[in-house]
Every structure is written in C-alpha cells, then in structure tokens.
N, C-alpha and C positions, 0 to 999 in steps of 0.2 A: 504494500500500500504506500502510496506520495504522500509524502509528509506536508501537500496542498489536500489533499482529502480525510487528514483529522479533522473533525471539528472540534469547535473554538467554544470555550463557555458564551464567550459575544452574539456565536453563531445559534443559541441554545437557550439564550436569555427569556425568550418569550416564552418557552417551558419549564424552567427553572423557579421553584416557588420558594421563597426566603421565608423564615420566621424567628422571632425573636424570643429570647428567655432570660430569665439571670444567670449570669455566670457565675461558677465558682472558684476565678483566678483574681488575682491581685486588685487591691482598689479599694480595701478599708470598710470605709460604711458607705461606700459609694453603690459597692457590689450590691445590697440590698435592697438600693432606688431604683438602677439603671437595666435594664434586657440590653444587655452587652454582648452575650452568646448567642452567637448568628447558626442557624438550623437551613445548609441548602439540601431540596429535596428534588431531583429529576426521573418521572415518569419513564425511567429507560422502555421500558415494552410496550409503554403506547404514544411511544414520541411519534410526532409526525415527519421530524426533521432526520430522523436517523432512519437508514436502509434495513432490513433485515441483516445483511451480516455485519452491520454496525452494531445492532442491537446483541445480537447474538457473540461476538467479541466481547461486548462491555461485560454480558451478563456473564459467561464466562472466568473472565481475568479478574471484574471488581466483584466475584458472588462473595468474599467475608465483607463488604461494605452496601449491601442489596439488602432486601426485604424478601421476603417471598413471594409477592406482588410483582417486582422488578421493578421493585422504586431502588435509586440509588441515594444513600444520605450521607451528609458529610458534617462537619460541624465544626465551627472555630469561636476560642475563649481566650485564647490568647494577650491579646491586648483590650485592655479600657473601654477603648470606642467602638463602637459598633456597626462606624464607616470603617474603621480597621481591618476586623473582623471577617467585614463582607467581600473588603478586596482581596484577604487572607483567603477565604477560603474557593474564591472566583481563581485564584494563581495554584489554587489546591487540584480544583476539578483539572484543571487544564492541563499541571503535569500530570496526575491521573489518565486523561487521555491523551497523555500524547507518551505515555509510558505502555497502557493498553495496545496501540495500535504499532507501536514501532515491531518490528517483527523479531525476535531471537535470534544471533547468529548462531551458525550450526556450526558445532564443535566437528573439528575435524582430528581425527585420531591421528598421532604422532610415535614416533618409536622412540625409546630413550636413546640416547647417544652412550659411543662405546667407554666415554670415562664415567660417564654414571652410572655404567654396568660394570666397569670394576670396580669403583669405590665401593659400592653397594655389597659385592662379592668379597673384597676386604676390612669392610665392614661384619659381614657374618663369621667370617674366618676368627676375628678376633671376637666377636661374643663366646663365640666356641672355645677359643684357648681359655678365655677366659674364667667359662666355667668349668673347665678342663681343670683346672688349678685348685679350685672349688673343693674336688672329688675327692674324697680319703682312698689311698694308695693300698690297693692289694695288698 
C-alpha cells in the first residue's frame, strides 16, 4: 500500500466523535473542575470513508484497542488542556494508522559466517573443559 493511500485522522474527522471526562493526571484541584481527558471514538466497521480492506487491516492490527462492535477508542490525559489532549490524541490515531498500514518487511534468512561458527564451537569446547575439571577423578 502508498503511503498517499493511508488515511489521515483530517481525512476521518467527520467520523470521528470526541468526548470529554475528568482526568486523573496532574493539575491539583483543577482536575476536579475541568473534563481535560479527551475520549476519540471511530466507527471503524461502518465508516463510510474507509474501503473494506481498510477496514479489515485496522480491525485486524488495532483488535486490543476495538470494541467488539469495531469501534476503535483511544484516549489522552496527558496534559491540563483539553485542546492538548485533542491534538495529542488526533497525532495518536495517525501514527496508529500509519503504523497499521505500512506493510512488515520480510525477514530474509541468512547463514552465520564462518568466525561465528568457530567462536561458537570454541566457545563449547571450553564449557566442556571446563566442566571436565568439575568431575572427581576415577
């Protein structure tokens, strides 16, 4: 997949439903007045803006952060404000999806090289001696 065919929290915003709560991070007696703890919630399985295999990657890759509905929810309490919060957790989604969608490189198998196959082999030699030394004598 093009890293022009991620979408964008920007591109998702009309589906995107924010809500607010009290936090329980720093801020005194402030914590108790303020809904500082920003709650985003995206309908991933009945987004309109996302393709089936978009949907089906996200549900996928983010299932410990989903619902069993295939809501996806995120939450930030981070900081004080609650414009903070909001842009914290909008740069949250984003590498989210664009962590989702980048594809795995595929491990290609390598053969060790021939001094790490002797070290490795005189390396056993001398555990050997070593317990050899160990051993009470016929």
């Amino acid at each position: 997949m093009n890293i022009k065919d991620i979408p964008k929290a920007k591109d998702l915003v009309s589906e995107l439903i924010f809500t607010t709560s009290r936090s329980g991070g720093p801020g005194g007696q402030n914590v108790n007045k303020v809904n500082s703890k920003v709650t985003l919630k995206l309908d991933v399985s009945n987004s309109a803006l996302l393709n089936d295999d978009q949907k089906n990657l996200i549900i996928r890759k983010l299932a410990s952060r989903m619902t069993k509905e295939g809501v996806l929810i995120l939450t930030a309490q981070d900081s004080r404000s609650q414009l903070q919060n909001k842009e914290e957790i909008i740069e949250k989604l984003n590498h989210l999806l664009i962590t989702a969608f980048t594809p795995r490189k595929v491990r290609k198998a390598t053969k060790p090289g021939k001094t790490a196959a002797h070290k490795r082999i005189n390396e056993k030699k001398q555990r050997s001696e070593k317990k050899q030394w160990r051993q009470k004598p016929d």
